[in-house]
C-alpha positions as CSV (number, residue, x, y, z in Angstrom):
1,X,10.7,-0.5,-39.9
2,X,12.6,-0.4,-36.4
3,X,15.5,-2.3,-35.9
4,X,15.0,-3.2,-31.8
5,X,18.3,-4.0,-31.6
6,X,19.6,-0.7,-32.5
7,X,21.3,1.3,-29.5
8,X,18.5,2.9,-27.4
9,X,18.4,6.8,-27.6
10,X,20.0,8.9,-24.8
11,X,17.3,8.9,-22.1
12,X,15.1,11.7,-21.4
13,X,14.4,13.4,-18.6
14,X,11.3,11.8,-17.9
15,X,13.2,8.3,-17.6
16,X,16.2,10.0,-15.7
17,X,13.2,11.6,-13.3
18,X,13.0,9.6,-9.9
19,X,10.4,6.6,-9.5
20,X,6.8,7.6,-10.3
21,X,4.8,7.4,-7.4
22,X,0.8,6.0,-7.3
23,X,-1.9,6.1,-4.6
24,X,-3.4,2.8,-4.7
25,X,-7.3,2.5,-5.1
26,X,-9.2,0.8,-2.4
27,X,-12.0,-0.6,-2.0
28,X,-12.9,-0.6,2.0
29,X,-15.6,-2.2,3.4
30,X,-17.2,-2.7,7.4
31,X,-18.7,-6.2,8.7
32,X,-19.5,-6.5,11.9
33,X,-16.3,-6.9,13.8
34,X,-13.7,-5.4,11.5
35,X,-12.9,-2.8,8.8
36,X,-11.9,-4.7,5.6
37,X,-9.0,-2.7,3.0
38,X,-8.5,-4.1,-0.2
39,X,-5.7,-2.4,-2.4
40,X,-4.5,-2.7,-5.7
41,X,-0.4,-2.9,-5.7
42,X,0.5,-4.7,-8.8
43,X,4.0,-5.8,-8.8
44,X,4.5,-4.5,-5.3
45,X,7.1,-6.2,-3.2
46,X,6.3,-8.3,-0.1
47,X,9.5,-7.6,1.2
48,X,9.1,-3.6,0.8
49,X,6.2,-3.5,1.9
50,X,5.3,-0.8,4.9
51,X,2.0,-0.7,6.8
52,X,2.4,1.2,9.7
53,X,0.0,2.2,12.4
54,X,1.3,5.8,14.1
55,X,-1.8,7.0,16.6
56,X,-5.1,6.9,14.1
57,X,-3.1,7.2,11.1
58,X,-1.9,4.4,8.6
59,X,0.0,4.3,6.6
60,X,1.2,2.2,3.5
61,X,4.3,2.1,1.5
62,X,5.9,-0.6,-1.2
63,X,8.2,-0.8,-4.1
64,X,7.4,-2.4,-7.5
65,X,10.1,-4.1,-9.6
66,X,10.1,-4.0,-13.2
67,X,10.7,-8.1,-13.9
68,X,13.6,-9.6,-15.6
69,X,13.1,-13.2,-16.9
70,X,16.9,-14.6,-16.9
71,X,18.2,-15.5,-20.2
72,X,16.4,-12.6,-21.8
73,X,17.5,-9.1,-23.2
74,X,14.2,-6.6,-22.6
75,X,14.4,-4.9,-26.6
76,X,11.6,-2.6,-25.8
77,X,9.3,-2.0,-22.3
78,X,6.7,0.0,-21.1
79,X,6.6,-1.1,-17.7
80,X,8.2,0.6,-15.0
81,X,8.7,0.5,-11.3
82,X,6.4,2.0,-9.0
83,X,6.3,3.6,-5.7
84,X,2.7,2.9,-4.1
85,X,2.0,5.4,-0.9
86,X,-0.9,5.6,1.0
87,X,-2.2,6.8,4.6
88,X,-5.5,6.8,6.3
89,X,-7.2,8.0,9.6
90,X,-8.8,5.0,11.3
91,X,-10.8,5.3,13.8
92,X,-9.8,4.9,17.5
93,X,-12.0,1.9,18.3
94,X,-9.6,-0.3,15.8
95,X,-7.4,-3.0,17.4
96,X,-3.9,-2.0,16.1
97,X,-2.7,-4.9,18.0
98,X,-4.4,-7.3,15.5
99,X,-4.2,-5.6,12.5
100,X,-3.5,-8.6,9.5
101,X,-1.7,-7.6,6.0
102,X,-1.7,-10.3,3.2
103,X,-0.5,-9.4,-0.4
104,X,-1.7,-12.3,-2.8
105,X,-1.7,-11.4,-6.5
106,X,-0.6,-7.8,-6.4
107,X,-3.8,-6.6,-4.1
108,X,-2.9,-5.9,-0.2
109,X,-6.0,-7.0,2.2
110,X,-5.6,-5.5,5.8
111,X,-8.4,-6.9,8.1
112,X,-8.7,-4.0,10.8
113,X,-10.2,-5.3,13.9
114,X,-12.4,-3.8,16.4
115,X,-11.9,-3.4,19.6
116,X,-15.0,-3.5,22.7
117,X,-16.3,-0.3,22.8
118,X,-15.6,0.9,26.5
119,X,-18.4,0.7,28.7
120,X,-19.9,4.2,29.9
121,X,-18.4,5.5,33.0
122,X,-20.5,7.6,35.9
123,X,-18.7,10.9,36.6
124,X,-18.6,11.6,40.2
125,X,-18.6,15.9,40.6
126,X,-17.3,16.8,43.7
127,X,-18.3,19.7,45.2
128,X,-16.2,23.3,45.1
């Protein structure tokens, strides 16, 4: 039988390695007027969380914290902290003005809004 209150064991390099990172899955889906992403980020940080939009491209970063309930000594845990990172090429007709991020229950929604497609143009050629 283990005594859980024995001295842990020097760590190993796997625990001394830096924080795992994970892509988070997605589920994405188009209505009419927007591009919806839905992402999985348990444990993720509202207050680390990136979402940037660089050109077509982006991207999403956040930090998960390994909770500690005060008043309590963690004897044994498999849950660690997590980096989440993930980018994406959207296309050009999205609103990155309007983009809206909402993490509720460790899963990230982003509504991506379109934008009017531009009306076609008549090309005047001039003449050599």
């Amino acid at each position: 039988m283990n005594d859980l209150s024995a001295p842990a064991a020097p760590p190993s390099a796997e625990q001394l390695a830096a924080t795992p990172t994970s892509v988070p899955p997605a589920d994405i889906i188009e209505t009419e007027d927007a591009v919806m992403m839905l992402l999985d980020m348990p444990g993720a940080d509202p207050a680390g969380l990136d979402v940037t939009l660089d050109k077509r491209v982006l991207s999403l970063s956040a930090q998960s914290e390994v909770p500690e309930p005060p008043g309590y000594t963690l004897l044994y845990g498999e849950y660690r902290a997590w980096r989440y990172e993930r980018s994406f090429l959207v296309s050009d007709r999205v609103d990155g003005d309007r983009i809206d991020a909402v993490l509720k229950d460790g899963v990230l929604t982003l509504k991506l809004p379109k934008s009017a497609p531009s009306p076609a143009k008549k090309i005047t050629v001039k003449p050599a």
